[in-house]
C-alpha positions, 0 to 999 in steps of 0.5 A, a space after each residue: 546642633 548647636 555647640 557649646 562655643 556658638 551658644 556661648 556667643 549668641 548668649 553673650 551678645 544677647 547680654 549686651 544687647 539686653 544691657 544696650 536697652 537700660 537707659 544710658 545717657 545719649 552722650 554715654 553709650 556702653 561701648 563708649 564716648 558716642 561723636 557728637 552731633 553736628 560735628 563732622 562724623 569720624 572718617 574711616 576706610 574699612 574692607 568690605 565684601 563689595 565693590 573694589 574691597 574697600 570702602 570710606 564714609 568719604 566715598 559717600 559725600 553728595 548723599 546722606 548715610 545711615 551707618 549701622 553697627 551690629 554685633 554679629 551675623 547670622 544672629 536673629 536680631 542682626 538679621 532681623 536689622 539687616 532684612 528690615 534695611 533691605 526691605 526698605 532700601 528702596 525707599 533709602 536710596 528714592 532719597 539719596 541715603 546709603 546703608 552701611 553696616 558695620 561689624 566684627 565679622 571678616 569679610 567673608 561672613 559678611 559675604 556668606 550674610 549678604 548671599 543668605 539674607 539677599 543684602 544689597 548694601 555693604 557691610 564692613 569688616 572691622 575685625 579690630 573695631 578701630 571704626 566702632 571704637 570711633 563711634 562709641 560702639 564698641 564693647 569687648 570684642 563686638 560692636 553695639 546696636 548703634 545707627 548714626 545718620 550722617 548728611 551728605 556733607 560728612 556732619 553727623 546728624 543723629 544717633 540711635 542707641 535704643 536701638 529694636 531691630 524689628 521696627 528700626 528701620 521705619 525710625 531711621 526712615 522717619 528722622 530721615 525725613 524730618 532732617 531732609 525737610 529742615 535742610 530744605 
C-alpha cells in the first residue's frame, strides 16, 4: 500500500517533471542558471555507493562523460532512465564515455537502486544539491531531469532539458556521436 507521504512524493516529482517538458529557453532551466557550453564544466566530488566512497568529474579526465541528474530512485521515469543507460552501457564505454547519475538520494538508496535495477555505473548522492545547483538543476529539494555531455578534457559540450527518459539514451548516444566525429 502506498502511503500518503510517498504518493505525495511521487506526485510532486510528477509536477516538476511535467512542468521541465514547457518550453524553457536552453540558457534558463527551471532548476536555474544551466553552465555553458564549451566552458569547462563545474568540478565536483561527491559520495558515492561504489568504488572508494567518492568520486570527482576529475577523476574522469581522458574519457568522455554523460552526467545525468534525476529527481529520485525507485520512481518510474528515473527508473526507466536509469535501465535505458544500463542497457546501453556497452555501447558507452566502446567509446570511451562514462555515466554518472546524479540525485538527492543517500547513499544507501542509491545502493538499494543499483542492487534492484542491476546498475553498473555510480550514482551520486548530493543530498544537499550543492552539485545540482551547479549545473542548473536543482529545484526545491530534488534535482531535475537534466543530462550534460562533458568531453575528456572537462569542457561541457551539450546539455539536455527536455529530457523522455524512455528514448533518452539513444539521444545522448547520437550526439555523442556527432561530437566525436567533429573532434576528429
Amino acid at each position: 500500500m502506498i502511503t500518503r507521504r510517498n504518493f505525495l512524493v511521487i506526485l510532486i516529482v510528477t509536477c516538476f517533471t511535467l512542468i521541465s517538458w514547457i518550453n524553457v529557453p536552453s540558457a534558463i532551466a527551471l532548476g536555474g542558471k544551466l553552465p555553458e557550453i564549451n566552458q569547462p564544466a563545474p568540478n565536483f566530488t561527491l559520495p558515492t555507493n561504489t568504488g572508494d566512497g567518492k568520486i570527482s568529474l576529475a577523476d574522469f579526465r581522458g574519457k568522455w562523460v554523460v552526467l545525468y541528474f534525476y529527481p529520485k530512485d525507485f520512481t518510474a521515469g528515473c527508473t526507466i532512465e536509469a535501465r535505458r543507460f544500463q542497457q546501453d552501457l556497452p555501447k558507452y564505454l566502446k567509446k570511451n564515455v562514462e555515466i554518472i547519475g546524479v540525485s538527492a538520494d543517500d547513499i544507501d538508496s542509491h545502493a538499494e537502486f543499483c542492487d534492484s535495477e542491476g546498475l553498473k555505473f555510480p550514482l551520486l548522492a548530493d543530498t544537499k544539491g550543492t552539485v545540482s545547483k551547479a549545473y542548473g538543476s536543482w529545484i526545491g529539494f530534488v534535482s531535475m531531469r537534466h543530462t550534460f555531455i562533458v568531453d575528456p578534457q572537462g569542457i561541457l559540450r551539450e546539455t539536455f532539458v527536455k529530457v523522455n527518459p524512455t528514448a533518452h539514451s539513444m539521444e545522448v548516444l547520437a550526439r555523442i556521436d556527432e561530437l566525436q566525429q567533429e573532434a576528429s
